[in-house]
N, C-alpha and C positions, 0 to 999 in steps of 0.2 A: 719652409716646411710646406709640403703639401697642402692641397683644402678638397674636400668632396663637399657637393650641392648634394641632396637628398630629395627627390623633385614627389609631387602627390605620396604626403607624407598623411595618414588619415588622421582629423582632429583628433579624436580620440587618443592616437599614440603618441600626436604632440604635446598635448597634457595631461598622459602618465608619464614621460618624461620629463615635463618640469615639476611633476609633485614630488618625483623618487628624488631628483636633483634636488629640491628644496630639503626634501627628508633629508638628506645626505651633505644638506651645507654647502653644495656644491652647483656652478651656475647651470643651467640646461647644455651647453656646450662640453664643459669639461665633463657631466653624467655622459653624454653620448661618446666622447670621447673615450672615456672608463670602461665604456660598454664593449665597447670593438675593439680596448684590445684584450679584454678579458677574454671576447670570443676568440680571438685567432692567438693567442699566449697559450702552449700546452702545461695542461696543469704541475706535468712533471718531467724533467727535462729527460732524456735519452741521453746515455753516456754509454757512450757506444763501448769502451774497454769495458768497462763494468758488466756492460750485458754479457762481451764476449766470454768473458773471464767468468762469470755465472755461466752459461750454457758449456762452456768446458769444462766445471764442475761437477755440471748434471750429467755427462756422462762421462765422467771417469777422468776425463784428462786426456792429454797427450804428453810426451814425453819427447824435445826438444832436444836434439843434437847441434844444436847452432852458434859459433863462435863468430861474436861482429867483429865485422871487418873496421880496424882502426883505421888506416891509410887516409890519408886529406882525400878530399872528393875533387875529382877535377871537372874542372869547369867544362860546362857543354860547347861542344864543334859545330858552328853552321856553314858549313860551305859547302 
């Protein structure tokens, strides 16, 4: 697993992170831990069919003439 060094880190923010870590049970490593990836985890995922299928709701629709193609898929040619 990866490891990040955190280099002139100011007292101060070194122990409000071990008070919030102590509040929370949790050792100063695993709060920092918590921390980053709360920050870069979006709060709510993007489902992209969903959006799409919402945004062609919002206007009206479209109207789909399209019969799949059943046939096996052949495999790709490199030469």
């Amino acid at each position: 697993m990866p490891a990040v060094t955190v280099r002139n880190l100011p007292l101060e923010t070194h122990r409000a992170l071990k008070v919030r870590a102590a509040q929370n049970g949790r050792s100063t490593e695993a709060e920092i831990r918590l921390i980053l990836e709360e920050a870069v985890t979006p709060k709510s995922r993007l489902k992209i069919g969903s959006e799409l299928a919402a945004f062609g709701r919002r206007y009206g629709g479209i109207e789909l003439n399209y019969k799949r193609d059943r046939r096996p898929i052949e495999p790709a040619k490199f030469s």
